[in-house]
N, C-alpha and C positions, 0 to 999 in steps of 0.2 A: 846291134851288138857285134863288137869285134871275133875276130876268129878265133884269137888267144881268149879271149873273155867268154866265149861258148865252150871252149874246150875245159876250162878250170870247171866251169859248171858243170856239166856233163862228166868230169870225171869225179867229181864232189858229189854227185847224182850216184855215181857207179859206186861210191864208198860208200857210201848210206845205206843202200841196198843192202850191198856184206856186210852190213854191221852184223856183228854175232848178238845175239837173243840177249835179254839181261838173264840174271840169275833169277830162278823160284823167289816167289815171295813169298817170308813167313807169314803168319799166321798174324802174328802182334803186329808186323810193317803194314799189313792188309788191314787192321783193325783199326792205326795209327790216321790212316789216307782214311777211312771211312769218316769217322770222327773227326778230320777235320773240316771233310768237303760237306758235314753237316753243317758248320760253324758259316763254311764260305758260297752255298748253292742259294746266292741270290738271281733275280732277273727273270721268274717261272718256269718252265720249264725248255725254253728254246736255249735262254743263259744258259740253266743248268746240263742241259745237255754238253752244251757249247765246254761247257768246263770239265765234264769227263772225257771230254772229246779230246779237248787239249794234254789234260794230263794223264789217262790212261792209253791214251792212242799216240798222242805225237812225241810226249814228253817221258815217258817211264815205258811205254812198251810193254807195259799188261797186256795188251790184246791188239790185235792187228786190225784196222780199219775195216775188211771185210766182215768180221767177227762180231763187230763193233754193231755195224749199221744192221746184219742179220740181226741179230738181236733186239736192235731198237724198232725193225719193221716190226716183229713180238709184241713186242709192250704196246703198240701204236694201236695194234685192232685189240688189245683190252679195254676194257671198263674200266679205270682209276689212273692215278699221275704215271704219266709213261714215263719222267724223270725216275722215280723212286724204281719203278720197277725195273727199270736197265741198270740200277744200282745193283738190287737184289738179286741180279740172272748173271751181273758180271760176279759178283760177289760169291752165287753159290758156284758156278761154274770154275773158279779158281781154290775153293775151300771148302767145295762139298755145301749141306745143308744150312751146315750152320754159318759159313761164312754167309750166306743170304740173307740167313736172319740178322748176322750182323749189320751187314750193310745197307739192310733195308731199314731196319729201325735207327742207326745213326745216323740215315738221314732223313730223320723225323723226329727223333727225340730233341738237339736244343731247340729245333722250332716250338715245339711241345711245349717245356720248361719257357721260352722267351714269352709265349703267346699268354699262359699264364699267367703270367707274370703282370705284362700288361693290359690284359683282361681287368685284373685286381685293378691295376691304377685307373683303368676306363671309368670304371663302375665306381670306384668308391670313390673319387677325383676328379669326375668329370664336370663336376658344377664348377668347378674353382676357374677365374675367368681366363686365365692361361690355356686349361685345357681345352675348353671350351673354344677358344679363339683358334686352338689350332686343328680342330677338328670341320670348324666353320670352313676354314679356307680348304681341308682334303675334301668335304663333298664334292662340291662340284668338280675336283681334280678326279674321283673317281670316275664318276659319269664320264667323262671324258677316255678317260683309258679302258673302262669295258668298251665304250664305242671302237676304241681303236681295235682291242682284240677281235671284237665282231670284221672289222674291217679286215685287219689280218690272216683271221681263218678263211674269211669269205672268201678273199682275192689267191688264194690258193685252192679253193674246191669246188667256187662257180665258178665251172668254165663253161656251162652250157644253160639253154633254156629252161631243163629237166630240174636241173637240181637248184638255180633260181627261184623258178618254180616252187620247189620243195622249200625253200626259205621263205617265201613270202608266204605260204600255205603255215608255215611252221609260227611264222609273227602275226597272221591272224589270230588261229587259234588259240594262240595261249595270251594274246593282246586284248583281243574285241571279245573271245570267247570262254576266256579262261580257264582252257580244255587244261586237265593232269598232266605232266611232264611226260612223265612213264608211258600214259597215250600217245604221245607225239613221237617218243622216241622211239616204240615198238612199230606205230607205224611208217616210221619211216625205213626202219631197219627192212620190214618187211618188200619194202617196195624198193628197196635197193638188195635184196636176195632176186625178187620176181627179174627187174629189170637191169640185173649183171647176166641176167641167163636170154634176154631177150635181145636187149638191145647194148651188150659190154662196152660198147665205146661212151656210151653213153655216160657211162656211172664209173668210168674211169680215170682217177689223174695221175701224174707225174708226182709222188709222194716226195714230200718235203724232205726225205731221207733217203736220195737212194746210193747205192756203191759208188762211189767215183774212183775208184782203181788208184788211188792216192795209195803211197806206199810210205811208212817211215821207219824204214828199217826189220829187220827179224822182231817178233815179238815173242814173247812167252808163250801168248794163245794163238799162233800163226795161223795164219791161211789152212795150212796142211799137218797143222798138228791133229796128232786123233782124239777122239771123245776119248775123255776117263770113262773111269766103269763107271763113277754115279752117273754119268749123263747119257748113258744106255737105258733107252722104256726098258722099262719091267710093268708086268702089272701087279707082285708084291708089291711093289715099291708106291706105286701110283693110289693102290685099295688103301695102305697103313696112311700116305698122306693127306686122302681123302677123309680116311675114318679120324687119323690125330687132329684135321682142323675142322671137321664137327663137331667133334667136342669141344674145341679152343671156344667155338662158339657158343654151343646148346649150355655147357657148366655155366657160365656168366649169369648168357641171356635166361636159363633156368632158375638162377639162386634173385636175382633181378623179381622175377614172376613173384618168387613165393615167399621173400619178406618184403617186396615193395607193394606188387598186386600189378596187374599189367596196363592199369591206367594212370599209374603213378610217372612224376615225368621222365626219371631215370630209365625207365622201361619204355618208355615210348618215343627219347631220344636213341638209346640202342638198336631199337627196332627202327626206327626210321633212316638213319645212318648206314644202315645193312642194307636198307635199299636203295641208299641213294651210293653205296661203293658200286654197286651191280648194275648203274644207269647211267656212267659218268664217261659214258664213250664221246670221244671228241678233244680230248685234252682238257688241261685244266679248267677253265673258263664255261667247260658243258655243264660242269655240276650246280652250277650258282643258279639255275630258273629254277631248278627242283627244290634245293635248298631256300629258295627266296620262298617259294610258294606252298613247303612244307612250314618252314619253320618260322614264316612271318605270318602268314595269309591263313595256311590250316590249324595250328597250334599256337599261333601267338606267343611263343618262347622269348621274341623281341620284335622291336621294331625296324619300319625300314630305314630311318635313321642311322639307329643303333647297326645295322647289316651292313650299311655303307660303310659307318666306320671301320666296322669288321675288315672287310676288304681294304679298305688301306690299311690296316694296320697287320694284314696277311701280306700285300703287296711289300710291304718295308722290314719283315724276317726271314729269316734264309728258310732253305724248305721248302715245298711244293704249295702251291697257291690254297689245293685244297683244305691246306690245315686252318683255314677258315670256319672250318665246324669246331674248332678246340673252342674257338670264342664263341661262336653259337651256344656252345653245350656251358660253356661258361656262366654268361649272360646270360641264360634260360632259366639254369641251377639256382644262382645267385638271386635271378628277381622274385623267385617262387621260392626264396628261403627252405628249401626241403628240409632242411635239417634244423629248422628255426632262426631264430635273427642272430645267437649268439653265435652259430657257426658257418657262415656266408661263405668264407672265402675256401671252409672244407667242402662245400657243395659246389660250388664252382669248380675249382678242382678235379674234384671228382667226376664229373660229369665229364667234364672236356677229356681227361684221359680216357674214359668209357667209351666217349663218341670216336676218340682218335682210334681206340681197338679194332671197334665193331667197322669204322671206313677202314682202316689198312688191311685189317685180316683174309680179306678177300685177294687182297693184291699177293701176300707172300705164299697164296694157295695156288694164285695162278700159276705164278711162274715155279716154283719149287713143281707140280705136279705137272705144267706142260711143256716145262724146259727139254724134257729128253726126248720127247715128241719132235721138238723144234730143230732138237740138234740130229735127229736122226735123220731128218730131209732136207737139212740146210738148202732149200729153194724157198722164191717166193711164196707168202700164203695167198691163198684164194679167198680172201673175206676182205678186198678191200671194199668191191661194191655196196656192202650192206656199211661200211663204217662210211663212205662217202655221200651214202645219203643220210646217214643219223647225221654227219657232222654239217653237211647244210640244213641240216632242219633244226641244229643246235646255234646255227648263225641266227636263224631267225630269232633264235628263244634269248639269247644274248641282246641281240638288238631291243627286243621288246623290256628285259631287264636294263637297258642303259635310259627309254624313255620312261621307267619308274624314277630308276635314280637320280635323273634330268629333273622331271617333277618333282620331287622331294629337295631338291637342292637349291633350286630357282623360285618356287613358290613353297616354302616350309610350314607356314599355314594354311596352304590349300589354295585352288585357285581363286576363293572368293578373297586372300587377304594380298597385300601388295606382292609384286614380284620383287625379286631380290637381284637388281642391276649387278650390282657388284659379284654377285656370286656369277652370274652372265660371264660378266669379264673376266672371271678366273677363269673356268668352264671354256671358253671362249681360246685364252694364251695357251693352257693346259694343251685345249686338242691341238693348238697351234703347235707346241713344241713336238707332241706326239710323231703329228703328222709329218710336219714342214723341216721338222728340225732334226727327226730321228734320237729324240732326247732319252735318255734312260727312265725307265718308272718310277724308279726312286728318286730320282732330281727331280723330275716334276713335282710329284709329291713332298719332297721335303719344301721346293720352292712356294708350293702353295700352302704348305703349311707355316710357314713363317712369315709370309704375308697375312696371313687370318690372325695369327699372333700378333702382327704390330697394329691391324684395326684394332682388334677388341683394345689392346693396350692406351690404343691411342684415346678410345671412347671416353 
């Protein structure tokens, strides 16, 4: 670089810096951005990140990159979509309580209303040979991209024999043994508490998020701006949001009990979805062995067909991957007619928004009651060792979910009836574009589904 052409940058560097702060953001312009980045948070959650990143950090100057990434370490050691919930921590953090509620539920509600929606067409349309054909060619497209995720978290949190170890311990048991999630993942927590105090280096990595001193300009939430009063602990403050979201849930889960009865399936989707918001440590992609293994294996609410499809068709709406239970509870409601055959598509319905309550409500308890905790020591948290060994023991449980879905995809009636070459070959390009090509999920996926559309057509 020339010496005149270092210096233009360099002083373009020095103006960006002074830029002066934007203006406060109302209340309705903050409403405006939430509801749209509902419509446009595709790509799970590294995308989704990737796009508040860009437009509240580099682009609008909501919140300064330090602010940014603190907060996102937050959400990373919870339990549930760390996308959603650095929505809901920026959201309250700029507008009090309730902007979090805003922002945390507009970016989950059009997934919500989309998923529904076509939940209905799955279920009542699925025979018809178009839909059919295009569902053929997403199997094996799945299996291939949960492989990749396993790949993806893996190569970011094996980095030693310990926590390898911990994976391949984790795809035994839940593979050959078909030990409870909840098992796998309490033990592993536990041995990544033991062994951050024994041996820290061990159970340590370089988090896929950390400060990089990247600056763009003065923001709103600056580096050195101070806490508002809401994001001062209190413990009024912290007791009323503990007691107001017990009841958010005990009313529900209560009136549930005692006109359905607790073995009815609305009560025992509710209740199972409460524990699987409180086990979903690792990112999105952790929840899906518990989910498979509750809601196909223990309760039979669907199949694992039908689950695959689930997942693609969570993979192709904006929103947090998790909202794969709105179609669970969908397809569960729907196949068990709860409300009889005349009213399917209100049971369905219904069900999926129940599920989506009882999984989100934990997330906007987190961060609303540990935010002022968070911002009060703005340093690193000390819990990443117990989330670094849940999240290789979550590699394993992934992998062990991609050789179900593998199975289901390549032999559909089992292995005593033919293998299915062709679906090989998708399965096969699929991982290839994943891997080789760095392809979007969504290309894939649409790619393989229009190819299954022009077999069956061609048939």
């Amino acid at each position: 670089m020339s010496g005149a052409a270092h210096d233009r940058e360099k002083n373009a560097a020095v103006a960006f810096e002074l830029a002066p702060a934007p203006l406060a953001v109302s209340f309705y312009d903050a409403f405006r951005f939430w509801l749209m980045l509902g419509f446009i948070s595709f790509g799970g959650p590294a995308g989704q990140i990737s796009i508040m990143h860009h437009e509240l950090v580099e682009k609008r100057r909501w919140i300064s990159e330090r602010r940014f990434l603190h907060a996102l370490n937050f959400c990373m050691v919870l339990p549930g979509p760390e996308a959603q919930q650095l929505a809901t921590y920026i959201g309250w953090l700029m507008h009090r309580t309730w902007g979090g509620i805003v922002a945390g539920t507009l970016f989950v509600l059009p997934s919500l209303v989309i998923l529904i929606a076509l939940s209905w067409i799955y279920v009542a349309l699925g025979d018809l040979p178009w839909v059919a054909g295009l569902f053929y060619g997403i199997k094996p497209a799945v299996a291939a991209i949960v492989l990749h995720a396993a790949y993806r978290i893996g190569s970011r949190v094996l980095r030693n024999g310990i926590l390898w170890a911990m994976a391949a311990a984790s795809f035994v048991a839940l593979f050959a043994f078909d030990a409870p999630f909840p098992a796998v993942v309490a033990s592993a927590g536990l041995i990544g508490y033991v062994g951050g105090r024994l041996a820290p280096a061990k159970f340590s990595i370089n988090a896929a998020h950390t400060a990089s001193g990247a600056s763009f300009g003065a923001a709103i939430i600056d580096d050195e701006t101070p806490r508002p009063d809401h994001a001062r602990f209190s413990w009024i403050r912290l007791s009323a949001i503990v007691l107001i979201g017990s009841a958010l849930w005990l009313i529900p889960m209560s009136l549930l009990v005692v006109v359905c009865g607790w073995d009815h399936t609305l009560t025992q989707m509710s209740w199972f979805f409460t524990k699987a918001a409180l086990l979903t440590f690792g990112g999105a992609y952790a929840v899906l062995p518990y989910v498979y293994q509750g809601a196909v294996v223990d309760y039979g609410w669907l199949t694992t067909t039908q689950m695959i499809d689930g997942l693609a068709l969570g993979e192709t709406t904006p929103g947090p991957l998790i909202m794969v239970v709105a179609f669970v509870g969908f397809v569960g409601a729907y196949g068990d007619a709860i409300f009889g055959v005349d009213r399917l598509f209100l049971a369905g319905a219904l069900a999926a928004s129940l599920v989506t309550w009882f999984t989100f409500l934990p997330s906007f308890l987190f961060i609303l009651a540990g935010g002022p905790m968070v911002e009060s020591t703005r340093k690193n948290l000390h819990l990443m060792a117990p989330l670094t060994s849940i999240t290789a023991a979550v590699v394993g449980g992934i992998l062990s979910l991609t050789l179900f879905f593998g199975y289901h995809a390549l032999w559909p009636g089992g292995f005593d009836r033919a293998f299915d070459g062709f679906a090989a070959l998708l399965a096969l390009s699929a991982a290839t574009a994943l891997f080789r090509f760095k392809s979007n999920v969504m290309q894939v996926i649409g790619a393989c589904a229009l190819i299954g559309l022009l077999l069956r057509l061609a048939q």
